[in-house]
MOPAC internal coordinates of N, CA, C and O (Angstrom, degrees):
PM7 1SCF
backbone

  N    0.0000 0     0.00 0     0.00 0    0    0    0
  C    1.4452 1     0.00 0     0.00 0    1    0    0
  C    1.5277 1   111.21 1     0.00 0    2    1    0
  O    1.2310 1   119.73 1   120.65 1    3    2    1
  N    1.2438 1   118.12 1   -59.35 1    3    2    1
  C    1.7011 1   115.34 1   175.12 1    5    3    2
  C    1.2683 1   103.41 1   -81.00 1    6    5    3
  O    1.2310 1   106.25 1  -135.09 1    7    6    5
  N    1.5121 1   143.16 1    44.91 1    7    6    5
  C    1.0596 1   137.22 1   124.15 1    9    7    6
  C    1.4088 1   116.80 1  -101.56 1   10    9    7
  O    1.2310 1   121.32 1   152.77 1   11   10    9
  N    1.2816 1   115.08 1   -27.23 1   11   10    9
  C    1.4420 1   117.82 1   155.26 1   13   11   10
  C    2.1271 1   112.95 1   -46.61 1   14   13   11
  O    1.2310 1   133.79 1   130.29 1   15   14   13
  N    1.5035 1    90.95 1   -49.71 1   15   14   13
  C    1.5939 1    91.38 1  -177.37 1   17   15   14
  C    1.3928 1   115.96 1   -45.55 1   18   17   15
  O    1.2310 1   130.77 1   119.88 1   19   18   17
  N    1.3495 1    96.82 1   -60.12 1   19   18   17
  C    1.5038 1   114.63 1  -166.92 1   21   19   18
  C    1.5080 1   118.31 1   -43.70 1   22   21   19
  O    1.2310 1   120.92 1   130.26 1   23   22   21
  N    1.6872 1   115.84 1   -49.74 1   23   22   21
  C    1.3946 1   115.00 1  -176.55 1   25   23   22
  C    2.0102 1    96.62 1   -68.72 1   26   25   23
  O    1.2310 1   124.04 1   153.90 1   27   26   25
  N    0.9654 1   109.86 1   -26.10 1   27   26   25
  C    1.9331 1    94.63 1   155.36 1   29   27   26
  C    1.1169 1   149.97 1   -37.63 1   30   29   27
  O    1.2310 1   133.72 1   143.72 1   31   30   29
  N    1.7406 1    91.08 1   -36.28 1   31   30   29
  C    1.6746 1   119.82 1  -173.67 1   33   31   30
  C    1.1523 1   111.95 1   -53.47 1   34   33   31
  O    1.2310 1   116.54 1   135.69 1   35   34   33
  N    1.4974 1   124.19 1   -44.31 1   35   34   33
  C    1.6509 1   120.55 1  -166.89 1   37   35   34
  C    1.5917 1   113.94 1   -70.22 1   38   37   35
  O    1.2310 1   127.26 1   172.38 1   39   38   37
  N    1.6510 1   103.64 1    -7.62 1   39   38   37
  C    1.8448 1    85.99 1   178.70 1   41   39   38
  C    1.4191 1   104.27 1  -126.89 1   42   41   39
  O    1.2310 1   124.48 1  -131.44 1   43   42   41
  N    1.4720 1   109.01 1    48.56 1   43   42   41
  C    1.5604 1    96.50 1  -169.51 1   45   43   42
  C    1.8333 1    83.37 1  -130.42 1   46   45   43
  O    1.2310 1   124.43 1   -35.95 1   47   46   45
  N    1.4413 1   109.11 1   144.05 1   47   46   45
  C    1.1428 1   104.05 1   170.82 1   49   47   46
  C    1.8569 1    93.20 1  -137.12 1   50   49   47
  O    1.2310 1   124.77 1   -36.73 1   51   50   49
  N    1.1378 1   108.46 1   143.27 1   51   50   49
  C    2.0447 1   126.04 1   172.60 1   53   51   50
  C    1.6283 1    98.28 1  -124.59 1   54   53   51
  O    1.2310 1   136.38 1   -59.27 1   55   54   53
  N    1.7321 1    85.88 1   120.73 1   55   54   53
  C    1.8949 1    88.31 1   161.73 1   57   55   54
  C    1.7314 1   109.23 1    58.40 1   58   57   55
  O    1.2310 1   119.76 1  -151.29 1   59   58   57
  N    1.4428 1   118.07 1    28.71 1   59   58   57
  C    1.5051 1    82.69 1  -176.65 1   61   59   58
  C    1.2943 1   115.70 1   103.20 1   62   61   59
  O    1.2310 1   108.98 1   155.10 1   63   62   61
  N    1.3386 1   138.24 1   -24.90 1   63   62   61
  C    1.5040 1   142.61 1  -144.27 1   65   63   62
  C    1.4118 1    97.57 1  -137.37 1   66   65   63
  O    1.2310 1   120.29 1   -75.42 1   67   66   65
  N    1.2875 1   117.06 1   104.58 1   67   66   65
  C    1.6039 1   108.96 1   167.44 1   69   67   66
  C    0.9858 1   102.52 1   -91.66 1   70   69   67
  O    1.2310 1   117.01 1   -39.15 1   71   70   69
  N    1.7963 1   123.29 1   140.85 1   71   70   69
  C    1.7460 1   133.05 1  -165.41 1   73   71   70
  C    1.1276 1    87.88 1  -100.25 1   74   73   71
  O    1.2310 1   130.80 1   -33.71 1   75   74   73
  N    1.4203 1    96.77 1   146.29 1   75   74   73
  C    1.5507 1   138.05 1   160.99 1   77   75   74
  C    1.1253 1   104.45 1  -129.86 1   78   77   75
  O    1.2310 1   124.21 1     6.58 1   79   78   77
  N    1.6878 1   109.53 1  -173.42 1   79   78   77
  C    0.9748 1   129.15 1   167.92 1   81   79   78
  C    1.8243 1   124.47 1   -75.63 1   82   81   79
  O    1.2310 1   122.89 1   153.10 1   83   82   81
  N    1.4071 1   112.07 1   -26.90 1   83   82   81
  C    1.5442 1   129.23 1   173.66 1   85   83   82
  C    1.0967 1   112.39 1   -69.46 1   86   85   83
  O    1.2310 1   110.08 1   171.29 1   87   86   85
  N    1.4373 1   136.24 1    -8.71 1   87   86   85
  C    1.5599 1   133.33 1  -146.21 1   89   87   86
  C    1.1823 1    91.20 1  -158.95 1   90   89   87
  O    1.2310 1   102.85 1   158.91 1   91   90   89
  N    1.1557 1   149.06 1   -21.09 1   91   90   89
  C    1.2323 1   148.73 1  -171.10 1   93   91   90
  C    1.9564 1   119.53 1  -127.02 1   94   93   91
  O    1.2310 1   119.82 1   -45.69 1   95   94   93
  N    1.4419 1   117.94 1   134.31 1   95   94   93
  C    1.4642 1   130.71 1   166.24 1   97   95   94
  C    1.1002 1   118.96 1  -112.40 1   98   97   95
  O    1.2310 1   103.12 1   -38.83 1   99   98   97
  N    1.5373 1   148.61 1   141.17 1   99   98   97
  C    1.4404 1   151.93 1  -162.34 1  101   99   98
  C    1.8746 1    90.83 1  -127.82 1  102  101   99
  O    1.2310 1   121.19 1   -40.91 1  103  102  101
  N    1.4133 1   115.34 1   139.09 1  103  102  101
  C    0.8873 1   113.74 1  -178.48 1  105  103  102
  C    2.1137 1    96.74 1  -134.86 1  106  105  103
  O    1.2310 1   135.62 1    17.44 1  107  106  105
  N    1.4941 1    87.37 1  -162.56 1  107  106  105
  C    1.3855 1    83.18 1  -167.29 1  109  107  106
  C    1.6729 1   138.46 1   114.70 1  110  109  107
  O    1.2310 1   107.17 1   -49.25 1  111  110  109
  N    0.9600 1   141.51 1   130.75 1  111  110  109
  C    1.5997 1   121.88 1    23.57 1  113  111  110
  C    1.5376 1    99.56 1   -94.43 1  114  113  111
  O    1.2310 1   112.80 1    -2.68 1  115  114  113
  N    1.4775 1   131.20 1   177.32 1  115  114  113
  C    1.1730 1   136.29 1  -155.16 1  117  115  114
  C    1.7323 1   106.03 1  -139.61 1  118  117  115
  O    1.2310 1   113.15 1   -65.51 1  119  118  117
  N    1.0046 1   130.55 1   114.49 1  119  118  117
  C    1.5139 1   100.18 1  -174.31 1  121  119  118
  C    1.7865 1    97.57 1  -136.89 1  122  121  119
  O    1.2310 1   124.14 1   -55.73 1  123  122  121
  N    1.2690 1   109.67 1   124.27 1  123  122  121
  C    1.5478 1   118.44 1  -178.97 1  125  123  122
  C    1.3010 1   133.94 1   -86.40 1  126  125  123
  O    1.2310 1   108.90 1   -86.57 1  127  126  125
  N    1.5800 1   138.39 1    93.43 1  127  126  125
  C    1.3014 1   123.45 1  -160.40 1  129  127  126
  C    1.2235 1   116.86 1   -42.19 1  130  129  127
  O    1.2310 1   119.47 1   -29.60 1  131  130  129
  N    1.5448 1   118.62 1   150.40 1  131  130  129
  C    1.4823 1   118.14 1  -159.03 1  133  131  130
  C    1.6154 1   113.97 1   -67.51 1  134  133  131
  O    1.2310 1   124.76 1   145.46 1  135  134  133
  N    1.3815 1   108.47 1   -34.54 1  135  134  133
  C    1.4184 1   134.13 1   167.62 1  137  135  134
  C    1.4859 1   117.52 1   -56.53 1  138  137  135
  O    1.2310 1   118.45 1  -165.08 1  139  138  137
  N    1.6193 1   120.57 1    14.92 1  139  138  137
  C    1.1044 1   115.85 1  -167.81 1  141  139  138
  C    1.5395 1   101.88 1  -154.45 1  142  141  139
  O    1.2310 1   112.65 1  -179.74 1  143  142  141
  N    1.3485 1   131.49 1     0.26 1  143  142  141
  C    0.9990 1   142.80 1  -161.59 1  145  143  142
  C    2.2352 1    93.78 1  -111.26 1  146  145  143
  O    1.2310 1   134.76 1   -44.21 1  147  146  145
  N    1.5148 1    89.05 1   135.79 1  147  146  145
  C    1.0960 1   105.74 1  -162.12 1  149  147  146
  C    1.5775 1   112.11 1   103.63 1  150  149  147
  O    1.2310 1   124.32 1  -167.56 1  151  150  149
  N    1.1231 1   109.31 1    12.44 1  151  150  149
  C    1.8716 1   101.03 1  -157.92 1  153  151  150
  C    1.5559 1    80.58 1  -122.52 1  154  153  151
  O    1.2310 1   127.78 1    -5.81 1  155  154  153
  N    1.2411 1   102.63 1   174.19 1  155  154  153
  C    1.4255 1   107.93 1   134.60 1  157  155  154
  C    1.1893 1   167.36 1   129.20 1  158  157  155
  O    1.2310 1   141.92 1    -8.24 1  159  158  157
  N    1.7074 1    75.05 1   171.76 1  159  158  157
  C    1.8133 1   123.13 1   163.06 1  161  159  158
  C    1.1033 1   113.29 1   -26.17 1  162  161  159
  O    1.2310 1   126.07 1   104.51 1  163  162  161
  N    1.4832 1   105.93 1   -75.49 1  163  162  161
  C    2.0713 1   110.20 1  -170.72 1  165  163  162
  C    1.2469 1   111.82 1   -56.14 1  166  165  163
  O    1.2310 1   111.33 1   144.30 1  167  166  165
  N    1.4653 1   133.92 1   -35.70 1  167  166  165
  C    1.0720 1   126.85 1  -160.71 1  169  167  166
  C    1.7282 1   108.60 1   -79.30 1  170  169  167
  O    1.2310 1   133.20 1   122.82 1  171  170  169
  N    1.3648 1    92.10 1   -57.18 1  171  170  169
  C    1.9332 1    99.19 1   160.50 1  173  171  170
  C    1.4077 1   122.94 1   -49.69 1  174  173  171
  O    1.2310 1   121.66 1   136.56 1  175  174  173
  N    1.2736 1   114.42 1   -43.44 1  175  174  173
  C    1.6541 1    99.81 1   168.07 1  177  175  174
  C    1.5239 1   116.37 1   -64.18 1  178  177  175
  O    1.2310 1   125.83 1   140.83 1  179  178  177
  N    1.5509 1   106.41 1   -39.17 1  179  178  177
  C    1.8099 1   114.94 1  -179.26 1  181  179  178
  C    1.4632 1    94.18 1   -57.79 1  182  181  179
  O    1.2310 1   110.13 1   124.53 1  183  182  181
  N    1.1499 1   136.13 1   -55.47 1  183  182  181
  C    1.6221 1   123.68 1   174.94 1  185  183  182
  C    1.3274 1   133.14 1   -42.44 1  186  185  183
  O    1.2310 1   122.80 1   132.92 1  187  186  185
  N    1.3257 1   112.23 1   -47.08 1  187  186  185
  C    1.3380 1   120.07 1   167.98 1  189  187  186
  C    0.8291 1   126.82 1   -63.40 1  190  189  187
  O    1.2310 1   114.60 1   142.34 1  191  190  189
  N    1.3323 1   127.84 1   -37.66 1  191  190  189
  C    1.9213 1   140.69 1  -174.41 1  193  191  190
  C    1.9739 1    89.02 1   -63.63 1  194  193  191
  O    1.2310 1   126.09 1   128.80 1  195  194  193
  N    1.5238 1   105.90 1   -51.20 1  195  194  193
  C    1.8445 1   112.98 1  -156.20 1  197  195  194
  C    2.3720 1    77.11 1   -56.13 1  198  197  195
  O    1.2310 1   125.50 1    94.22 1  199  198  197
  N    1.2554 1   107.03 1   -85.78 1  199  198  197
  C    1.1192 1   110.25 1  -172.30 1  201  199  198
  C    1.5443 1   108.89 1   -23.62 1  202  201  199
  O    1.2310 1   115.32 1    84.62 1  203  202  201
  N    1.1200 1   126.49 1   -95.38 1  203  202  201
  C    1.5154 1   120.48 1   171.50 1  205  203  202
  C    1.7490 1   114.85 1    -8.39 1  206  205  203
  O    1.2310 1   123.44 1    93.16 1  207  206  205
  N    1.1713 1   111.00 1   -86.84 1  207  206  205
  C    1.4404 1   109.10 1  -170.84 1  209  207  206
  C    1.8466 1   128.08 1   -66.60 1  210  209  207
  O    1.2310 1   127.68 1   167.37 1  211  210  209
  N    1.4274 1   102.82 1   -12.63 1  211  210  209
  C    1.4919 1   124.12 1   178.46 1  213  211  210
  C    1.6938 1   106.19 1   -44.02 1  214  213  211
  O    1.2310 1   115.03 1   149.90 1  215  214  213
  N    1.1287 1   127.03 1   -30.10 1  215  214  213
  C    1.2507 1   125.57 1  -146.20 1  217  215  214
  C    1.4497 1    91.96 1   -75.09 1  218  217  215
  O    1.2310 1   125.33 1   131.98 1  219  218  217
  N    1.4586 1   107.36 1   -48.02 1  219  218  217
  C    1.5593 1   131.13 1  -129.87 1  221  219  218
  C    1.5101 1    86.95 1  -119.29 1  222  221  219
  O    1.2310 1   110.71 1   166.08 1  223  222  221
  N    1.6007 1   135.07 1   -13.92 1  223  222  221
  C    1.7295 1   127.29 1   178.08 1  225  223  222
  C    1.1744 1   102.91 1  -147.10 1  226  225  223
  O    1.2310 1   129.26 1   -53.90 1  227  226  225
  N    1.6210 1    99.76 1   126.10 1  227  226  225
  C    1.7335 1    90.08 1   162.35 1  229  227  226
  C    1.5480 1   116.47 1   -79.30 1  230  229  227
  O    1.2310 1   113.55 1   177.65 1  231  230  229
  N    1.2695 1   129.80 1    -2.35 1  231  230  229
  C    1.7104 1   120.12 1  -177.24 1  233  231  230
  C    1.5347 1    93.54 1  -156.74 1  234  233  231
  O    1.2310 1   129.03 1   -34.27 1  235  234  233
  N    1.8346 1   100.21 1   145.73 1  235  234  233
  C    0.9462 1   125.99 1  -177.37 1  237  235  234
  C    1.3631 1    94.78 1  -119.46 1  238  237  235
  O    1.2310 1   129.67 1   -38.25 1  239  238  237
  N    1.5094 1    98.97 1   141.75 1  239  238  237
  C    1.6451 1   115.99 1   151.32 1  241  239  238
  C    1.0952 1   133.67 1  -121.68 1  242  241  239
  O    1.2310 1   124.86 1   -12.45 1  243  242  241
  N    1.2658 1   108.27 1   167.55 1  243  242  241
  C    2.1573 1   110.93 1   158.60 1  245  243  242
  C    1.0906 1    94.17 1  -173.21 1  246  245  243
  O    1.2310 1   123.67 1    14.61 1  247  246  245
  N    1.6438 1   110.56 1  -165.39 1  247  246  245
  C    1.8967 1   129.66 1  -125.44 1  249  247  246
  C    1.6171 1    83.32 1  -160.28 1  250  249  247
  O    1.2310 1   130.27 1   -55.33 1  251  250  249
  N    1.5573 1    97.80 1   124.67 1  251  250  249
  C    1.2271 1   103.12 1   163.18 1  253  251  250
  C    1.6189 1   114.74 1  -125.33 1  254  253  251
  O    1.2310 1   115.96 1    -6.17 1  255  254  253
  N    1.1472 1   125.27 1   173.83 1  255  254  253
  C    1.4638 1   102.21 1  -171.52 1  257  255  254
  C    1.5394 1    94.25 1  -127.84 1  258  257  255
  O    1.2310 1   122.67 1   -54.55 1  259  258  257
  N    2.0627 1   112.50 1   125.45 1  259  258  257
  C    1.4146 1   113.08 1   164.14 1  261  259  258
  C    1.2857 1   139.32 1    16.58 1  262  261  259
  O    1.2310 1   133.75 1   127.72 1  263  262  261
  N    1.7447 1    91.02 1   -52.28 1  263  262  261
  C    1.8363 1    90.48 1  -158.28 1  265  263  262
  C    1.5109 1    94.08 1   -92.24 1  266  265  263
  O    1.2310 1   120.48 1   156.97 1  267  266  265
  N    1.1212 1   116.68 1   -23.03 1  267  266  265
  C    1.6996 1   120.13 1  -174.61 1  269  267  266
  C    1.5012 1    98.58 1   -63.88 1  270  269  267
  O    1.2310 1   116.33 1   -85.22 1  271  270  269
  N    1.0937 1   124.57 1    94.78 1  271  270  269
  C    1.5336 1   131.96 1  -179.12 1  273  271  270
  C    1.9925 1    99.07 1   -90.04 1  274  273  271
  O    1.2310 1   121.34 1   143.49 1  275  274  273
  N    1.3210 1   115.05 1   -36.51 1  275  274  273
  C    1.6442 1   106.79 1   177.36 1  277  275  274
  C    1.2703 1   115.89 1   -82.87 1  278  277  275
  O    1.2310 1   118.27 1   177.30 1  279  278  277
  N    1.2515 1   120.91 1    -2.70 1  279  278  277
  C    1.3742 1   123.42 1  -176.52 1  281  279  278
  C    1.2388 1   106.23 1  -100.72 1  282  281  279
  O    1.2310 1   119.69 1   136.38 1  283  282  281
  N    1.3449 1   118.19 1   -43.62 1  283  282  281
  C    1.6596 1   116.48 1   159.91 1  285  283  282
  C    1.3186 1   114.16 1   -43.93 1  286  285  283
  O    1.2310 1   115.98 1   115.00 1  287  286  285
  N    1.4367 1   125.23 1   -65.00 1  287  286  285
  C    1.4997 1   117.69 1  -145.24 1  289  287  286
  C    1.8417 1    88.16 1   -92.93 1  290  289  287
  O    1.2310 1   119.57 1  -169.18 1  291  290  289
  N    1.4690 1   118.43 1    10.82 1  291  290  289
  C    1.8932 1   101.98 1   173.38 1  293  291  290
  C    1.6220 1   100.18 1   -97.84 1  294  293  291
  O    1.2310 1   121.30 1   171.57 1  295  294  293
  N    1.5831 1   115.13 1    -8.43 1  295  294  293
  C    1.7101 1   113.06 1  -163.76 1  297  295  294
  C    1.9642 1    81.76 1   -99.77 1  298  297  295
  O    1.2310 1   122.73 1   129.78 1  299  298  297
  N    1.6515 1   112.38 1   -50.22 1  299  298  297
  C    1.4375 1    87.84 1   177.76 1  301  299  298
  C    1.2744 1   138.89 1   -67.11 1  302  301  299
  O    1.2310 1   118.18 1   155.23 1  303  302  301
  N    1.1243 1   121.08 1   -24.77 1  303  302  301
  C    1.1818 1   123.04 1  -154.68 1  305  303  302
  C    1.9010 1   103.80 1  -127.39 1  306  305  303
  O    1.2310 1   126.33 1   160.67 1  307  306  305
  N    0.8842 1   105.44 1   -19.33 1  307  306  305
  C    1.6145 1    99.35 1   161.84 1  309  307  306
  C    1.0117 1   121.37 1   -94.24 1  310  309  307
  O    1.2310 1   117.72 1   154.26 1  311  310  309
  N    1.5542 1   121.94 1   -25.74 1  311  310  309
  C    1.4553 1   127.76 1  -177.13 1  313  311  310
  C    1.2812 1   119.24 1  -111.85 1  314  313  311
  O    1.2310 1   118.63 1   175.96 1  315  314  313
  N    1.9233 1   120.22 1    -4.04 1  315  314  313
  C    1.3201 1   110.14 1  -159.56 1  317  315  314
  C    1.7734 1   142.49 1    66.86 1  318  317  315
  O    1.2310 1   127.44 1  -171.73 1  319  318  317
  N    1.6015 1   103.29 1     8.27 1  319  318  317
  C    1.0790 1    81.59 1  -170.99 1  321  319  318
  C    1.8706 1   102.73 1  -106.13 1  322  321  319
  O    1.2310 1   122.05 1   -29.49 1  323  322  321
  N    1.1123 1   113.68 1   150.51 1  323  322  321
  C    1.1897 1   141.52 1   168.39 1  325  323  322
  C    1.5366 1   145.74 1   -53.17 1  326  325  323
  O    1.2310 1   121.21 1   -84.32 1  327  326  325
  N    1.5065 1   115.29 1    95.68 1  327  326  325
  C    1.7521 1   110.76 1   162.40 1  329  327  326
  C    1.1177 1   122.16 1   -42.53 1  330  329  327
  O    1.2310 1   124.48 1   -66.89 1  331  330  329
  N    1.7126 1   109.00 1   113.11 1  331  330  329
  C    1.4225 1   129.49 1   164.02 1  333  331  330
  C    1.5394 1   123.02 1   -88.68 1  334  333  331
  O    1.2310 1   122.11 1   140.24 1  335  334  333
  N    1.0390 1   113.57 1   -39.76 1  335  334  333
  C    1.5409 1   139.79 1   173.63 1  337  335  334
  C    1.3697 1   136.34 1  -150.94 1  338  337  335
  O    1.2310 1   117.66 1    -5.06 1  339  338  337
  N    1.5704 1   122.05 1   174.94 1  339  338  337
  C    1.6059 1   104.09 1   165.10 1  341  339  338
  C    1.8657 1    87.70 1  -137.94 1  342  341  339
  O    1.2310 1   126.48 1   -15.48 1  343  342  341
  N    1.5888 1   105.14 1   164.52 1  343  342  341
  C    1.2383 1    92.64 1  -176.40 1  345  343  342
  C    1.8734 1    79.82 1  -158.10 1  346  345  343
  O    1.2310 1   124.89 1   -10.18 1  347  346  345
  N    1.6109 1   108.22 1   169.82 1  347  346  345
  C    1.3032 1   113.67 1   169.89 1  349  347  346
  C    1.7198 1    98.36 1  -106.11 1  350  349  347
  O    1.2310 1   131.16 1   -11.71 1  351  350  349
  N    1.5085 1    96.06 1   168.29 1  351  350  349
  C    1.6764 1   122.51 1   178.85 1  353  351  350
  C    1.1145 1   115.60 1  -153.44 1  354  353  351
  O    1.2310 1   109.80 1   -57.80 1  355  354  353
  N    1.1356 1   136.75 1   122.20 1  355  354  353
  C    1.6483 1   138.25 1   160.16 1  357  355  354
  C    1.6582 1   105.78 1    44.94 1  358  357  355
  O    1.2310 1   127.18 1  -133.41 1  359  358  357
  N    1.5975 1   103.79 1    46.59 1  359  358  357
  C    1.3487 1   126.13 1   167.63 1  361  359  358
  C    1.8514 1   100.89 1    73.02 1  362  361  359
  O    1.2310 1   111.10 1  -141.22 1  363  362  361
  N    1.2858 1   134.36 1    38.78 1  363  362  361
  C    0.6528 1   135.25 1   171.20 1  365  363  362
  C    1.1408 1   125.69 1  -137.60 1  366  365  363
  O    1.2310 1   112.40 1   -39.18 1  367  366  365
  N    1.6949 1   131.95 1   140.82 1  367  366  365
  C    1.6832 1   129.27 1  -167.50 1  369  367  366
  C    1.2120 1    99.19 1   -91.81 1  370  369  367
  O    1.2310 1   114.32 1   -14.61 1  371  370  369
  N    1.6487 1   128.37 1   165.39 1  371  370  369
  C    1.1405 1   136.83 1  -173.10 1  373  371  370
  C    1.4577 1    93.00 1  -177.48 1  374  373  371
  O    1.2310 1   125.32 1   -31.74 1  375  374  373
  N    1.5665 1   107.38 1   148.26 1  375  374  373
  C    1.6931 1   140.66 1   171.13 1  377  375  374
  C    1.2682 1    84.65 1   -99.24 1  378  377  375
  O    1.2310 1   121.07 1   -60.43 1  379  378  377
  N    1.3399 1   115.56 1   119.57 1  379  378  377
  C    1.7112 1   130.16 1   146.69 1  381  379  378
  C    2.1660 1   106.65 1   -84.02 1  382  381  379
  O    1.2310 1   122.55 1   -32.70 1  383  382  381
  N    1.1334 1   112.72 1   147.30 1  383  382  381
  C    1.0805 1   120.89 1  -143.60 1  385  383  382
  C    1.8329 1   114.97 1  -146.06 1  386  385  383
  O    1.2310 1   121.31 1   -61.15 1  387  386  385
  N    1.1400 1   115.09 1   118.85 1  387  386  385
  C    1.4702 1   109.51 1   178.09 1  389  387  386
  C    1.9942 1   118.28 1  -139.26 1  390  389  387
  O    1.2310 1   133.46 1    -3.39 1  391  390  389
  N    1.2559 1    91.60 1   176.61 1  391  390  389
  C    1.4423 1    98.74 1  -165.13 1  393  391  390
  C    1.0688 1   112.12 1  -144.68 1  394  393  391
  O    1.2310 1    97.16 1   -25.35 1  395  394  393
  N    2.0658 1   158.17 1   154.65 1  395  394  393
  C    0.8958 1   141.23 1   158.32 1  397  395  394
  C    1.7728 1   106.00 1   -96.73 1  398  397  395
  O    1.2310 1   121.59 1   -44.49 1  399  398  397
  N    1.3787 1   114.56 1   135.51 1  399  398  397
  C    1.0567 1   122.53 1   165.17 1  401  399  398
  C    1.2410 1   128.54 1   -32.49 1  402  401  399
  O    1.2310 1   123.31 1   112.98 1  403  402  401
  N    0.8777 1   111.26 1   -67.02 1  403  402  401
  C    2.3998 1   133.82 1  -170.08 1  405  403  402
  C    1.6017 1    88.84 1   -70.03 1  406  405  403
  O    1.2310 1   116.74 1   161.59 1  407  406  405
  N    1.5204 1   123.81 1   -18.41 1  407  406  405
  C    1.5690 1    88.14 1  -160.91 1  409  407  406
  C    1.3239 1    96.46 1  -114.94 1  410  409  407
  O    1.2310 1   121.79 1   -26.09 1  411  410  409
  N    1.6824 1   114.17 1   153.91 1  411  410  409
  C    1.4005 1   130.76 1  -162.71 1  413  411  410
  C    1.4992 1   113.07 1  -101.82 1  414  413  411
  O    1.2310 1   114.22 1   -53.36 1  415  414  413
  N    1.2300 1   128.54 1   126.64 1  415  414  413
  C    1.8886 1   143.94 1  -173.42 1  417  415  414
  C    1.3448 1   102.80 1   -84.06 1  418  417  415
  O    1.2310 1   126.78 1   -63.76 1  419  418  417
  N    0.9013 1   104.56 1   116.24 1  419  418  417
  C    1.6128 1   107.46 1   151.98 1  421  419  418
  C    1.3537 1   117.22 1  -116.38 1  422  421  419
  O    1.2310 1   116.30 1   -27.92 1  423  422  421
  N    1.3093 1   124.64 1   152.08 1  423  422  421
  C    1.6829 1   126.26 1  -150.94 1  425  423  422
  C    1.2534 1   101.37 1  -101.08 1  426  425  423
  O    1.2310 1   117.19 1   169.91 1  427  426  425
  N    1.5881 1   122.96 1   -10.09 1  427  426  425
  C    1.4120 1   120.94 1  -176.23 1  429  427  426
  C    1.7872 1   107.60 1   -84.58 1  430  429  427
  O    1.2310 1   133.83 1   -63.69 1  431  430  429
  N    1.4650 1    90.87 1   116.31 1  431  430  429
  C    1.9458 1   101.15 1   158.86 1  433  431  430
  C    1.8523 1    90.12 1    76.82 1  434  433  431
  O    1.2310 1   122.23 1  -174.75 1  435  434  433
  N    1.5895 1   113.34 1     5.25 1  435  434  433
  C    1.4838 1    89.40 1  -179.20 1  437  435  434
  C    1.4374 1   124.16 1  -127.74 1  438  437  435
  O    1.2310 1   131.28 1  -161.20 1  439  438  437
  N    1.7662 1    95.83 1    18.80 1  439  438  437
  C    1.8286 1   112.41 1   176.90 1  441  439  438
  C    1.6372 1    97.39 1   -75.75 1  442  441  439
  O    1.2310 1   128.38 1   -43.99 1  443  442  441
  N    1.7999 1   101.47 1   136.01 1  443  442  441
  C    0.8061 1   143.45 1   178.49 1  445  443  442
  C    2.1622 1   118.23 1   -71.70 1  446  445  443
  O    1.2310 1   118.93 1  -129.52 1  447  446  445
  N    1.0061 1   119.65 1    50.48 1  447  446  445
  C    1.6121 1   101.70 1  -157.14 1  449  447  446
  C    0.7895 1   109.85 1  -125.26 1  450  449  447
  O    1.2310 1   120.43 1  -114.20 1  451  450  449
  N    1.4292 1   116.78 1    65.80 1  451  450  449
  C    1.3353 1   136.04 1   130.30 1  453  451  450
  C    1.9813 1   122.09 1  -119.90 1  454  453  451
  O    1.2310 1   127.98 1   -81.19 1  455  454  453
  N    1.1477 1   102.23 1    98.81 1  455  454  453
  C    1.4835 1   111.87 1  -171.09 1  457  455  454
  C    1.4007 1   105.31 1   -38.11 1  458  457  455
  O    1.2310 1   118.00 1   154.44 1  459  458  457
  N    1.5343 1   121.42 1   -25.56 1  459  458  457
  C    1.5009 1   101.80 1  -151.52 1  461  459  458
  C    1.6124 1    92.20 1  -130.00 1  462  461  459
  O    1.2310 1   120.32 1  -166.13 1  463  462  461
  N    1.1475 1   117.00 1    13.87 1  463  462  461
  C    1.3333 1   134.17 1   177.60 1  465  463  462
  C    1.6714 1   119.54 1   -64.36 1  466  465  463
  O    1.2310 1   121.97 1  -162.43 1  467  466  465
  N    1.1527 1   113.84 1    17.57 1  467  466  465
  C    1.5305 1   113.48 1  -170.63 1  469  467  466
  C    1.5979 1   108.26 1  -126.55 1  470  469  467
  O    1.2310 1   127.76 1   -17.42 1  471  470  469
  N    1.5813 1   102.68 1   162.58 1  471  470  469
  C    1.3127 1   120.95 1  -165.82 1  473  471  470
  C    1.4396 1   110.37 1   -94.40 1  474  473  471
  O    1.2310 1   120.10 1   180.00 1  475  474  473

């Protein structure tokens, strides 16, 4: 699948930043014990990963797939991160997805909810 992403990279530009492979990390998949969801978890782990890898990437990505409707709206809207594209795979739709490292989310006035709402 993130080799599928990757040959993507050359026509995708976020903020200014056309992704590559030099400037860019794909992470993923993420999965939250059920007992922990609503909390959070995602957002604190999504912090740590940005801190950790920030040094060394300005943008992170990943792949969510259509039908995953809670996994979408916990990466948009708890974490801020952003529809870049949608693409198919092994008969399946997916939002490809990015974020800048250095920069900080706040959840007020800036959830994303409309899946198909992007340029």
């Amino acid at each position: 699948m993130f080799e599928h992403m990757i040959k993507l990279f050359g026509r995708i530009t976020y903020k200014g930043i056309k992704i590559d492979l030099k400037n860019s990390f794909q992470y993923g998949p993420v999965c939250i014990d059920f007992n922990l969801r609503g909390t959070d978890s995602f957002p604190m782990l999504f912090s740590k990963m940005k801190e950790e890898m920030g040094d060394k990437y300005e943008v992170g990505t990943t792949f969510i797939n259509k039908v995953n409707t809670r996994s979408y709206f916990a990466h948009t809207r708890k974490a801020g991160i952003e529809v870049i594209n949608e693409f198919e795979f092994n008969n399946n739709k997916y939002y490809g997805l990015a974020f800048l490292t250095k920069e900080k989310y706040s959840r007020a006035g800036q959830a994303n909810d409309n899946p198909n709402g992007f340029q």
